[in-house]
FIFI-528231 format. One line per field, with one value per atom (N, C-alpha, C): residue number from 1; residue in three letters; atom name; x, y, z. Coordinates in steps of 0.2 Angstrom, whole numbers, m for minus. Example, Ala and Ser with C-alpha at 12.3 -4.5 7.8 and 13.67 -1.06 7.14 Angstrom:
FIFI-528231
marmi <- (1,1,1,2,2,2)
marvo <- (ALA,ALA,ALA,SER,SER,SER)
baba <- (N,CA,C,N,CA,C)
x <- (66,62,66,64,68,64)
y <- (m28,m22,m16,m11,m5,0)
z <- (39,39,39,35,36,39)
This chain:
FIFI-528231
marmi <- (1,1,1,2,2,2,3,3,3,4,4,4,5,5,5,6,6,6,7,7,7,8,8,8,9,9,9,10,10,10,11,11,11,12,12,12,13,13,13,14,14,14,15,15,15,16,16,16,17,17,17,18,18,18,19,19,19,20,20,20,21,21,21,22,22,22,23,23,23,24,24,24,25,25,25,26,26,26,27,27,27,28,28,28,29,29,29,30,30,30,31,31,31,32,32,32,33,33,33,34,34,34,35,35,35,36,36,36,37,37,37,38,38,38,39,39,39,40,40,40,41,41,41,42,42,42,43,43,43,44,44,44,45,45,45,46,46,46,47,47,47,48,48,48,49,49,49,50,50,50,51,51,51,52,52,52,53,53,53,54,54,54,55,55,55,56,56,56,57,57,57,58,58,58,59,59,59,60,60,60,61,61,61,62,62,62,63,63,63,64,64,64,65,65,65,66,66,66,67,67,67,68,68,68,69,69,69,70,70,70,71,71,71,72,72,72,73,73,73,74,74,74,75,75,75,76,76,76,77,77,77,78,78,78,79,79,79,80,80,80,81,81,81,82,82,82,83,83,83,84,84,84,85,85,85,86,86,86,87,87,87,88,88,88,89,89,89,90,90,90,91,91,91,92,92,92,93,93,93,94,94,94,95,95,95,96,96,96,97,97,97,98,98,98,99,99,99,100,100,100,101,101,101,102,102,102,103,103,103,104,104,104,105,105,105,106,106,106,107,107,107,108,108,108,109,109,109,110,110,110,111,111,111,112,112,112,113,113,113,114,114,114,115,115,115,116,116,116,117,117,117,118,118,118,119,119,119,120,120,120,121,121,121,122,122,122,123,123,123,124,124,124,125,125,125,126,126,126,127,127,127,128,128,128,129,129,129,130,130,130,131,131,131,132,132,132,133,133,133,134,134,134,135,135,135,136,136,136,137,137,137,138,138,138,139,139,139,140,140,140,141,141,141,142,142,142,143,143,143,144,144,144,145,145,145,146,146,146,147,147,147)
marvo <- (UNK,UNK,UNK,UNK,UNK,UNK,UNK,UNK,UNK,UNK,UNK,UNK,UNK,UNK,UNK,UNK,UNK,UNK,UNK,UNK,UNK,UNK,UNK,UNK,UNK,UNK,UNK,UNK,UNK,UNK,UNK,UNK,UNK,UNK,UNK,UNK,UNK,UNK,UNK,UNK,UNK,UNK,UNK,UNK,UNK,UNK,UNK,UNK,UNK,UNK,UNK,UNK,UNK,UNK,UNK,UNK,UNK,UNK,UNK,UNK,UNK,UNK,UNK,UNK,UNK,UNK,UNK,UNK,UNK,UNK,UNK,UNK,UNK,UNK,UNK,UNK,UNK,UNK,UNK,UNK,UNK,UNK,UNK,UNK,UNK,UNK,UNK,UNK,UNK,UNK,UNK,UNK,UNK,UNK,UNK,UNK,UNK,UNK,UNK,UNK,UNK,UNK,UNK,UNK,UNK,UNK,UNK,UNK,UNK,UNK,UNK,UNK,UNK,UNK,UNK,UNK,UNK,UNK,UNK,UNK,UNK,UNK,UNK,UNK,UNK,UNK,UNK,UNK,UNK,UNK,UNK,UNK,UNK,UNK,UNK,UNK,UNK,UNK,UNK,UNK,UNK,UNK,UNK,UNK,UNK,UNK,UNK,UNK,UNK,UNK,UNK,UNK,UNK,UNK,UNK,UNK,UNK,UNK,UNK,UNK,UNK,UNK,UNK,UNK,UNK,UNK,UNK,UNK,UNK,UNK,UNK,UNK,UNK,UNK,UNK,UNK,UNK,UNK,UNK,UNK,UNK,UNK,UNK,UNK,UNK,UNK,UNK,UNK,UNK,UNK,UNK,UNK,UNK,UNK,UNK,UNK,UNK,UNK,UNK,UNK,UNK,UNK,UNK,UNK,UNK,UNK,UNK,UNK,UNK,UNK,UNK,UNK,UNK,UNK,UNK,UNK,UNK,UNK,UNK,UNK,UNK,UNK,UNK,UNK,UNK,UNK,UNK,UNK,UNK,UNK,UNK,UNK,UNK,UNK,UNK,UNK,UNK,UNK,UNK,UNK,UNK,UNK,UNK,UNK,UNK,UNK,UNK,UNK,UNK,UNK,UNK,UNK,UNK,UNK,UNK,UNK,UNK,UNK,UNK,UNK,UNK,UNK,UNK,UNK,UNK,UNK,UNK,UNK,UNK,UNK,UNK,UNK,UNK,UNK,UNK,UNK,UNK,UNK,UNK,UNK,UNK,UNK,UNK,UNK,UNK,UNK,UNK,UNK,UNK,UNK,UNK,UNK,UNK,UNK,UNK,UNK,UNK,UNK,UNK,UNK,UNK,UNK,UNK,UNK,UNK,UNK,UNK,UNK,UNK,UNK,UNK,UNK,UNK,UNK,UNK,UNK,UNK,UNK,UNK,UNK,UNK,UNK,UNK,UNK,UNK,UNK,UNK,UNK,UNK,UNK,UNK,UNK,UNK,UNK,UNK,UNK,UNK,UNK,UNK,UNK,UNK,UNK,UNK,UNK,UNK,UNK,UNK,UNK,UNK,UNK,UNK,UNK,UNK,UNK,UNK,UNK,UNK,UNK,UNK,UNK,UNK,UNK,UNK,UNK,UNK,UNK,UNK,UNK,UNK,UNK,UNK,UNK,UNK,UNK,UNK,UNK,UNK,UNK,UNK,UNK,UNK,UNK,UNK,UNK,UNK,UNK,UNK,UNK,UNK,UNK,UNK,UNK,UNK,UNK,UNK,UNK,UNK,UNK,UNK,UNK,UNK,UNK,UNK,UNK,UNK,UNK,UNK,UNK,UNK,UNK,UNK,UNK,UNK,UNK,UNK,UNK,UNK,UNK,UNK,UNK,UNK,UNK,UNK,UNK,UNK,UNK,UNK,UNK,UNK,UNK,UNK,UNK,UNK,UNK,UNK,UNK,UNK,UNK,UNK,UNK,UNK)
baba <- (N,CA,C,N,CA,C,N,CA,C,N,CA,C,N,CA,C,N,CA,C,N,CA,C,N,CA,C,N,CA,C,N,CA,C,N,CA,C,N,CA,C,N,CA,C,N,CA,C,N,CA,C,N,CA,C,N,CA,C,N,CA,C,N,CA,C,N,CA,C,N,CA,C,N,CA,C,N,CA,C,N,CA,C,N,CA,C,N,CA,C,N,CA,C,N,CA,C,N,CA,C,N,CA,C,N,CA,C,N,CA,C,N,CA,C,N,CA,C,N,CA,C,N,CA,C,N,CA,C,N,CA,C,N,CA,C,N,CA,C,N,CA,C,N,CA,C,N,CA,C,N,CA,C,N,CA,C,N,CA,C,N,CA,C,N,CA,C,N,CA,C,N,CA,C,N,CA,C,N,CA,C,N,CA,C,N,CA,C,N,CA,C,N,CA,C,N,CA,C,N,CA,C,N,CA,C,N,CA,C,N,CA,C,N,CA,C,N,CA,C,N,CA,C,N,CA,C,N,CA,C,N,CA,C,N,CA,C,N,CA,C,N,CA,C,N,CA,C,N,CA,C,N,CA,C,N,CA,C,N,CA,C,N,CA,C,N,CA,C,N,CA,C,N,CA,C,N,CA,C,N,CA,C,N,CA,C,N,CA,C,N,CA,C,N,CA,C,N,CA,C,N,CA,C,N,CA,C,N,CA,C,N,CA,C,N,CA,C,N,CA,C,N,CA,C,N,CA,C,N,CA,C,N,CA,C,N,CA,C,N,CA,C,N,CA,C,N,CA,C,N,CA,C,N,CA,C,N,CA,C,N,CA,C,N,CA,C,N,CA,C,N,CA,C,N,CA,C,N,CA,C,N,CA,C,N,CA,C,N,CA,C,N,CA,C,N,CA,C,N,CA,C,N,CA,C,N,CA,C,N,CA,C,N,CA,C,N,CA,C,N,CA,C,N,CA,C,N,CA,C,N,CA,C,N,CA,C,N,CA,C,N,CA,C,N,CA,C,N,CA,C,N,CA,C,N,CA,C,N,CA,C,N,CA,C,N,CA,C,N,CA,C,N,CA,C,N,CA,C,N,CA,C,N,CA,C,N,CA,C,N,CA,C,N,CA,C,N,CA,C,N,CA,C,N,CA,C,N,CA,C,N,CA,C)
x <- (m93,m96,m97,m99,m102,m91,m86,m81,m80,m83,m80,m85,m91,m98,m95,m93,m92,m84,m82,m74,m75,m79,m79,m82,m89,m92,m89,m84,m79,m75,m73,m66,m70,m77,m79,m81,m85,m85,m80,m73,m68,m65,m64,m60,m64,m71,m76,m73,m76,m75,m68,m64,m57,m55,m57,m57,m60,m67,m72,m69,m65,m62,m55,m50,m48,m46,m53,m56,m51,m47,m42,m41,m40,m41,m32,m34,m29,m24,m18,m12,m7,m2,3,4,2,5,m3,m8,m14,m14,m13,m14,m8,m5,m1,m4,m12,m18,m22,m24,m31,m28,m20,m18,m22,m19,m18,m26,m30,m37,m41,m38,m42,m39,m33,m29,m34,m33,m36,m45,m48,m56,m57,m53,m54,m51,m48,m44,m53,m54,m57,m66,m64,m72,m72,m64,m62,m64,m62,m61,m69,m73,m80,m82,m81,m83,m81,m76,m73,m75,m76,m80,m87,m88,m95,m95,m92,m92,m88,m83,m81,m89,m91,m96,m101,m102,m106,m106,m98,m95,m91,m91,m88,m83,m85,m85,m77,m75,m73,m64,m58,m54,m49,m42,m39,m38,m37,m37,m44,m49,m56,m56,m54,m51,m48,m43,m39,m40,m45,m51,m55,m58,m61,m62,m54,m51,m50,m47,m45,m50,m58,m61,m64,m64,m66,m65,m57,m51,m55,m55,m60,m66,m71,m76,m75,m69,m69,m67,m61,m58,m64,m67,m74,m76,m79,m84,m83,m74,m70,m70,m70,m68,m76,m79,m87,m89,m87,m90,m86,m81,m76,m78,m78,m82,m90,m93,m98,m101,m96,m94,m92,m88,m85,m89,m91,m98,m104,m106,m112,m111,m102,m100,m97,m99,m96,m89,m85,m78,m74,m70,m66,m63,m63,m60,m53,m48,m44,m42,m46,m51,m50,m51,m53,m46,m41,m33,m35,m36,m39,m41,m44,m47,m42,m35,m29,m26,m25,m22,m27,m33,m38,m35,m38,m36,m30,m27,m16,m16,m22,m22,m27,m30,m33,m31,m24,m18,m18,m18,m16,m20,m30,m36,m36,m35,m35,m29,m22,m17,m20,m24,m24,m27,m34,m40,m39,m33,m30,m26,m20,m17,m22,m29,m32,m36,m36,m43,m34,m29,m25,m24,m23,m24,m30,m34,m40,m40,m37,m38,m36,m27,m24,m21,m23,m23,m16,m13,m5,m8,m6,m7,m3,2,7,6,1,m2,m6,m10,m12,m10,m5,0,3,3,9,1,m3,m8,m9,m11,m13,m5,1,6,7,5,6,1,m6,m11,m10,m8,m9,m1,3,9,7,3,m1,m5,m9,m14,m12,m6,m3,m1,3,6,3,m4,m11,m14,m14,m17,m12,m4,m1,2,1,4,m1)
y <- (27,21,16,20,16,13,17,12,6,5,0,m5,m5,m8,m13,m9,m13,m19,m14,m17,m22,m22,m29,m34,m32,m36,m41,m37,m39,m47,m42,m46,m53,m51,m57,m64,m60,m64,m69,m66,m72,m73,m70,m74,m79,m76,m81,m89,m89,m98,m100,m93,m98,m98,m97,m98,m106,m105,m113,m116,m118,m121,m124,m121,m122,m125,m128,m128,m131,m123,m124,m117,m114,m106,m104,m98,m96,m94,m96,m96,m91,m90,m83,m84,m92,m93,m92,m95,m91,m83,m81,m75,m71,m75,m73,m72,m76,m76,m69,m71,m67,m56,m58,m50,m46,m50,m46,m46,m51,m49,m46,m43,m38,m32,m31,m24,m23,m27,m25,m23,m28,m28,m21,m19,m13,m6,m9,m1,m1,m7,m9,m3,m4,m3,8,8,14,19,14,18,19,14,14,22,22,28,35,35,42,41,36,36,40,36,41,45,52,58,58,57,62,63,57,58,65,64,70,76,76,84,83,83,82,88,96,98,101,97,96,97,102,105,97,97,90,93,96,99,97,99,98,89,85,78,75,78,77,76,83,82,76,76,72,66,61,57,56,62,63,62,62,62,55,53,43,38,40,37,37,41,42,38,40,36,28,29,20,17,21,20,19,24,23,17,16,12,4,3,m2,m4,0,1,m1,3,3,m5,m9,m13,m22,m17,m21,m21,m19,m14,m18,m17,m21,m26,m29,m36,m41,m37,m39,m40,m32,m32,m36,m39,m44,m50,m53,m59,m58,m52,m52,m54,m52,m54,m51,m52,m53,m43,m40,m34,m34,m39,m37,m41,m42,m44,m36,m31,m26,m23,m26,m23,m21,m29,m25,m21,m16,m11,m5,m6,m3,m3,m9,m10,m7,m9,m6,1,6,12,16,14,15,12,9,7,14,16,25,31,30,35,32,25,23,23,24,24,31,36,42,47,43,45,37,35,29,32,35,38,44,49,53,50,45,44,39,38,34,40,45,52,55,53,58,52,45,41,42,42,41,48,54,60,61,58,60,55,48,44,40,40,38,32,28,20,19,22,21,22,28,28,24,19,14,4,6,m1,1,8,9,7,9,8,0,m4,m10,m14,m12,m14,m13,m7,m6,m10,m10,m12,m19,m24,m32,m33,m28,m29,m27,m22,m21,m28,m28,m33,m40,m43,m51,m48,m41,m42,m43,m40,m40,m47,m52,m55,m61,m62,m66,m65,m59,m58,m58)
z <- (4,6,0,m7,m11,m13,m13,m16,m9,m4,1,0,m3,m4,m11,m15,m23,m19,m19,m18,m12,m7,m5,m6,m10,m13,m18,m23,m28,m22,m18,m15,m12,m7,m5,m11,m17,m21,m23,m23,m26,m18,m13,m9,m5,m3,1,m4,m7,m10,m11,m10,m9,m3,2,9,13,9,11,6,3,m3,1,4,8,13,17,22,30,28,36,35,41,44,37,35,30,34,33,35,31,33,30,23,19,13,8,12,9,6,12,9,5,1,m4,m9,m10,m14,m11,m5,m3,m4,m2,0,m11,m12,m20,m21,m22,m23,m19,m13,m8,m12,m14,m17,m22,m27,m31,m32,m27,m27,m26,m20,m18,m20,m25,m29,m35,m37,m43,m37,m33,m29,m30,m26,m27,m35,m39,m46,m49,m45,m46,m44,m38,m34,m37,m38,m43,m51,m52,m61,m59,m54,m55,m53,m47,m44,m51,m54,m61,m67,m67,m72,m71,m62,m60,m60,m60,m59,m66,m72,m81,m81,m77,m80,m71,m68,m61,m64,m62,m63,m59,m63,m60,m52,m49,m41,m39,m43,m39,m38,m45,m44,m40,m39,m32,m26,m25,m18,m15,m25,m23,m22,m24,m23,m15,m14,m6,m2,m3,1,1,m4,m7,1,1,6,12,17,22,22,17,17,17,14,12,22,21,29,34,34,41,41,33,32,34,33,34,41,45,52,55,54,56,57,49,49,51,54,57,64,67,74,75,71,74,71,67,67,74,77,81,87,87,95,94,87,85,87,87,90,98,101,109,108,104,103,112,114,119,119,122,122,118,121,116,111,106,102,97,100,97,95,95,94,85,83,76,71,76,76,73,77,78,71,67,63,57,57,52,51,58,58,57,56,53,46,44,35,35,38,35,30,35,29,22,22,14,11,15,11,6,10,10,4,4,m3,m8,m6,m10,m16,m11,m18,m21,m19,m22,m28,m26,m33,m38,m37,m40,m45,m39,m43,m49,m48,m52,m58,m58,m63,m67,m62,m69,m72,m70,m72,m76,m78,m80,m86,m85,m90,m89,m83,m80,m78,m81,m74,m71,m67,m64,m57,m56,m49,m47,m51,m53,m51,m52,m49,m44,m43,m36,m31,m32,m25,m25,m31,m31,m28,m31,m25,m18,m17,m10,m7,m8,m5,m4,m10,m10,m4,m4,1,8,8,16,18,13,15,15,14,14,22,23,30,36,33,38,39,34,37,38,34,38,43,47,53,59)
């Protein structure tokens, strides 16, 4: 929870005012901006989350790491879903309305190898696991929300 807490706070920070900034609902060319600054707030939210649980555990084996990247994913995933869920039950959104629910839930997989190759960058001092999430992510995330 705490990596979905930071990383959206981050992402709503810079996207909220480029959203009212634009003041017409963002379109597939908008989020050529929004996709990359969601990638990133929330890898940045992720990396939050494992700095700390490493700090906690200093003395935590790179497999113990791995885990507990692996586990980060999930939490983040739930917590995305959750408050996607009852966002939508606070506005009486329309049933299927709830389709979105769908697509959230099929980005879970990604949360889940996400925080793993994020727990084995920061573990291992590779940036490459590093770019490869923040590119897949910003390339999920543009297709989510121009499509």
């Amino acid at each position: 929870m705490l990596a979905a807490i930071v990383g959206f706070a981050i992402q709503d920070a810079i996207n909220g005012p480029l959203v009212r900034y634009w003041r017409t609902g963002p379109g597939w060319v908008h989020h050529v901006v929004l996709g990359p600054i969601a990638a990133v707030a929330q890898t940045l939210g992720k990396c939050f989350a494992l700095g700390s649980l490493f700090d906690m555990r200093p003395q935590a084996t790179a497999s113990a790491r791995l885990r507990l990247g692996l586990l980060v994913g999930p939490g983040f995933a739930v917590y995305e879903i959750s408050l996607i869920y009852f966002n939508m039950a606070s506005l009486q959104t329309a049933v299927v309305g709830y389709g979105g629910l769908c697509e959230r839930a099929s980005a879970s997989g990604f949360h889940i190898y996400s925080g793993g190759l994020l727990a084995l960058a920061l573990s291992r001092g590779h940036y490459w696991p590093l770019v490869l999430v923040v590119t897949l992510h910003a390339w999920n995330d543009f297709l989510a929300g121009a499509g």
